[in-house]
ROLUM-517335 format. One line per field, with one value per residue (C-alpha): x, z, y. Coordinates in pm, whole numbers, plus 50000, padded with zeros to 5 digits. Layout:
BEGIN
x: c(X|...) .
z: c(Z|...) .
y: c(Y|...) .
! end
This chain:
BEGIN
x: c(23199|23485|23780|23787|24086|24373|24766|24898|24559|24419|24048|23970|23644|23408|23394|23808|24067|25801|26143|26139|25793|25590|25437|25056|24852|24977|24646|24736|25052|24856|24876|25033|24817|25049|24973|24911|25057|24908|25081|24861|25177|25218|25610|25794|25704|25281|25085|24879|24502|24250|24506|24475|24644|24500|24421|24161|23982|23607|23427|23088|23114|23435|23797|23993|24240|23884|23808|24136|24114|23752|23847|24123|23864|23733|24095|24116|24506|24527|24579|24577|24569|24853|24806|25078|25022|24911|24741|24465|24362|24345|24148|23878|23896|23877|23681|23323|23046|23054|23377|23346|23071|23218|23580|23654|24032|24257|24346|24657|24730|25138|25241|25410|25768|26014|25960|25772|26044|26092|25732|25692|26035|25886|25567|25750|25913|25635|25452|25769|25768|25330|25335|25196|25382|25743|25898|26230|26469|26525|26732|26632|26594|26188|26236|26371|26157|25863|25662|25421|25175|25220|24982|24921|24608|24452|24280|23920|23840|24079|23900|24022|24041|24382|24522|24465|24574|24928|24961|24944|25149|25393|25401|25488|25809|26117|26232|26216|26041|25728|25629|25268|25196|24921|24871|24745|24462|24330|24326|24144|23816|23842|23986|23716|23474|23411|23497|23369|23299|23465|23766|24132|24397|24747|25098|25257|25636|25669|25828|25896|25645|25408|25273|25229|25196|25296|24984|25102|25108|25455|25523|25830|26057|26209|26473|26591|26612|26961|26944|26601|26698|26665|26331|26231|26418|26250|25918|25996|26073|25777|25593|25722|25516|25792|26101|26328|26219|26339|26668|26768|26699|26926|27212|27198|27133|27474|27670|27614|27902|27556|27367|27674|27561|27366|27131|27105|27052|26753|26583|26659|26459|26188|26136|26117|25899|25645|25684|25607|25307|25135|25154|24982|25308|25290|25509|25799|25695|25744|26060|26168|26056|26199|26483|26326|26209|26024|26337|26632|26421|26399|26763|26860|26651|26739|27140|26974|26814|27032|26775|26571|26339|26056|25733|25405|25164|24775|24517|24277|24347|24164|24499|24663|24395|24521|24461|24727|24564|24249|24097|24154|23973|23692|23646|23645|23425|23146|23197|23292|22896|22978|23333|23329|22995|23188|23516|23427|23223|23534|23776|23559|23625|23961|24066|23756|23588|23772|23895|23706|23921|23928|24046|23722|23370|23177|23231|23359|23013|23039|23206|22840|22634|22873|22753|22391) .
z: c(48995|49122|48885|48800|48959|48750|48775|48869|48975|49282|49412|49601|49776|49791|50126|50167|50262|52849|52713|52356|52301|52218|52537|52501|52382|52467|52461|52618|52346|51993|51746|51401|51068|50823|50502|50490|50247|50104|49943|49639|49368|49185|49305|49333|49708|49692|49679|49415|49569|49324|49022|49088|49321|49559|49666|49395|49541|49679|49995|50003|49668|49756|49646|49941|49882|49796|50219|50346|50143|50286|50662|50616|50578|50937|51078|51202|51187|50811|50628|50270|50106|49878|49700|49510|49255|48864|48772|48547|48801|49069|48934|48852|49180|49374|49144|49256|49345|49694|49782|49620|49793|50094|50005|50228|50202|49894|49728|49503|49244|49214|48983|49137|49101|49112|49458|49805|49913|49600|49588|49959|49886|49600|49717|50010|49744|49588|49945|49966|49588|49638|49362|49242|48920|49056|49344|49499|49764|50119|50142|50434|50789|50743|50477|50638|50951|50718|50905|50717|50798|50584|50536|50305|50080|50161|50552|50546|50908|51002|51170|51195|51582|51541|51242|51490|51780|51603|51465|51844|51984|51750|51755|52108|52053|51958|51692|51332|51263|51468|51382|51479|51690|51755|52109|51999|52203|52002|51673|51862|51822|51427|51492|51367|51683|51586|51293|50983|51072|50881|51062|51045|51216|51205|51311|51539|51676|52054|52315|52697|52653|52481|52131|51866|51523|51284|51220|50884|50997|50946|51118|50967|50889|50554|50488|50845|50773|50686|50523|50373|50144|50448|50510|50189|50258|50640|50457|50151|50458|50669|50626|51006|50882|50625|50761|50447|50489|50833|50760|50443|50677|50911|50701|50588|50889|50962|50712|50767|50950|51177|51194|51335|51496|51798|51539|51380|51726|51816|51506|51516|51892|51774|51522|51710|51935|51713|51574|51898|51972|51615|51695|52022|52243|52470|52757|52517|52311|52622|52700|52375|52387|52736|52555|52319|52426|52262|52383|52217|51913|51899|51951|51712|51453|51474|51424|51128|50972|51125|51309|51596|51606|51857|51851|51904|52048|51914|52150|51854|51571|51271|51123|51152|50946|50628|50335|50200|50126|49948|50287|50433|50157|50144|50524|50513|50272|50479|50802|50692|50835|51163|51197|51087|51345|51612|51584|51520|51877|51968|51887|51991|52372|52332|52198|52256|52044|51772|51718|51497|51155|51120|50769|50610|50618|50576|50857|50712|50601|50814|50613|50610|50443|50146|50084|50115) .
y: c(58749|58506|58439|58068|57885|57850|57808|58171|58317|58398|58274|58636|58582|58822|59015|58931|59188|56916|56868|56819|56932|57230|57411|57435|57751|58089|58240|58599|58634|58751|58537|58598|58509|58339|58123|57773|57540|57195|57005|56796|56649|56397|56301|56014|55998|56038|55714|55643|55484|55323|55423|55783|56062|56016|56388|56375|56079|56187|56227|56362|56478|56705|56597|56520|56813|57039|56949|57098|57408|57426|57358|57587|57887|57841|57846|58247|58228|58145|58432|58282|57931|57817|57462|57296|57006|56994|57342|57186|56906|57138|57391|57137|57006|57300|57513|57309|57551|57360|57494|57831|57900|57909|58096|58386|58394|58384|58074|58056|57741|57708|57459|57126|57086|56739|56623|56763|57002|57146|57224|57328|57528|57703|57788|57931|58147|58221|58388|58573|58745|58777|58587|58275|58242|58359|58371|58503|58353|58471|58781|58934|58856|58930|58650|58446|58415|58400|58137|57858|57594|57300|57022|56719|56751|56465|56496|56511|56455|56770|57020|57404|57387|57144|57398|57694|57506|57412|57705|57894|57650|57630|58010|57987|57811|57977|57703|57754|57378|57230|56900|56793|56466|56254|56077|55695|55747|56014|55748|55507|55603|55544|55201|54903|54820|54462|54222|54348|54683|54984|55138|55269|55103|55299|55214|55432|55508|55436|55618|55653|55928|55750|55656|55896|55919|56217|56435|56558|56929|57082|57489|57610|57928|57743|58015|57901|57511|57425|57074|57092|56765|56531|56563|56407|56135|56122|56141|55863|55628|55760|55421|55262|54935|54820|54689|54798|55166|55196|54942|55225|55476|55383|55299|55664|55787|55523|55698|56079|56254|56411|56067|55826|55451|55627|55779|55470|55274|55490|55475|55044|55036|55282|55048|54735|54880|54983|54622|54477|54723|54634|54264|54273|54261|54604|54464|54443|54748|54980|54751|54833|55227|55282|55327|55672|55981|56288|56484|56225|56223|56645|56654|56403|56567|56912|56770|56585|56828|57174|57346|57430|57212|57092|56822|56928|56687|56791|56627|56572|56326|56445|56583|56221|56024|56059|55849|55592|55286|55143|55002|55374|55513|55288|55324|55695|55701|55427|55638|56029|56170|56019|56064|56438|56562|56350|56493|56825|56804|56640|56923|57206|57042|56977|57325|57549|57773|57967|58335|58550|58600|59009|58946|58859|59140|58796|58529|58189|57948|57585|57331|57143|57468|57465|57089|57184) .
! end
């Protein structure tokens, strides 16, 4: 008989034992297994959607957080499953027969702390004590190159194929922070088709390389990261849509001894660009962008942050359609049994079929038999 999830316990299923960009899939170099992190709080920087977190909200009679942890189970280089966020919520969310049903790896609760790094940093602690109550800092060099997939909890049309797929590329890389991308073109087949019909439109940041948006999957070695601190402030601003975001930005950026006015220049064109692009004006947006590349913005964010640090692009965009706004919501909702068969077909093309997991003596059920 499972344990019920609670804060501090783990779910133990039954059966369980180019420049400036990442370089695609080392297939002959094994992989490693490492735990994944998703990140469900409440802070200051999560957006509330129909008055509630909005990791709780419902698709297909699943919580949206309740889908990752069940994707996660098909991904063969997870090794365990680590949610952060309010014990009591979470254990109702993700204790649902549905979901249980189809556990084959161990899922932790850890209770949220102030903000998103401090609970990504203490989770991270937690994997390194084994424990999901406590946790210990980095002491030694094992510690530190601990390696972690992080995710936000709320991505229903992510499919395992992009979590392995970042994962082995990331791997490949000799940087202690990957930060998954999404090409535009990979978002476009969730845009609206014709006026009145339900669809997600997103804004993106525009380069000499292309368009891309942040896919909301995060590789890291934390103990490695030397300003940890400025990615919350990267991710309050995320939001490329509203002018005073990316204007505070770059007057801190401005200020820092690391950021200085070229940082602050880069960031101004990126977004001007992306402000041309959403208002139907792609001559000037690539005008604009000529002036970015993937490489400028690796470089400039590994001074930011003090680390090695590459982007990953991830063909498929399942990871990227997150849910901030009411309209998102309501269109997931209208379109999820269409979205989810297509991109799954989608992503098995893109990144081919996936590795067996030899840490389960039961094979991981589809995400669609634990609904039946």
């Amino acid at each position: 008989m499972r344990p019920s999830v609670s804060q501090g316990t783990e779910m133990q299923p039954e059966g369980a034992s180019s420049p400036g960009v990442a370089a695609p899939d080392a297939t002959e170099t094994p992989v490693r297994s490492v735990p994944a992190i998703v990140t469900a709080g409440d802070s200051r920087a999560a957006k509330a959607v129909y008055g509630k977190s909005k990791v709780y909200l419902e698709v297909e009679g699943l919580s949206l957080v309740a889908h990752v942890v069940r994707t996660l189970q098909d991904c063969p280089e997870v090794e365990s499953v680590w949610v952060v966020g309010d014990p009591v919520r979470l254990e109702e969310a993700l204790g649902k027969k549905a979901l249980r049903d189809v556990l084959t790896k161990p899922l932790y609760i850890v209770e949220q702390q102030r903000d998103l790094i401090s609970n990504c940093w203490e989770t991270y602690r937690r994997i390194l004590a084994g424990d999901p109550t406590q946790g210990c800092d980095p002491e030694s060099e094992a510690d530190r190159d601990q390696e972690v997939l992080f995710m936000s909890g709320d991505l229903p049309i992510a499919t395992a194929q992009e979590f392995s797929s970042m994962i082995k590329r990331s791997q490949a890389e000799d940087v202690d922070y990957v930060l998954g991308l999404c090409p535009a073109e990979a978002l476009d087949v969730f845009r609206p088709r014709h006026p009145g019909d339900a669809g997600i439109t997103v804004a993106y940041f525009n380069t000499r390389d292309g368009r891309f948006r942040q896919n909301n999957l995060h590789y890291a070695k934390p103990g490695r990261i030397g300003r940890r601190e400025r990615i919350e402030e990267m991710y309050e601003m995320r939001h490329q849509r509203r002018f005073w975001n990316m204007f505070t930005l770059a007057l801190r950026l401005l200020s820092s001894r690391v950021g200085g006015l070229k940082i602050a220049v880069l960031f101004g064109f990126m977004h001007l660009a992306g402000v041309a692009d959403r208002n139907d004006r792609p001559k000037l947006a690539r005008l604009l962008s000529n002036y970015v590349t993937l490489d400028i913005n690796r470089v400039t964010i590994s001074k930011i942050l003090d680390t090695r640090f590459v982007l990953a692009p991830i063909e498929s965009g399942g990871c990227a359609l997150d849910v901030d706004t009411e309209e998102e919501y309501d269109a997931i909702c209208e379109k999820y049994p269409k979205w989810i068969v297509e991109h799954r077909e989608r992503s098995a093309k893109l990144h081919g079929p996936l590795a067996p997991w030899r840490g389960a003596n039961t094979p991981s059920a589809s995400a669609s038999e634990g609904l039946k």
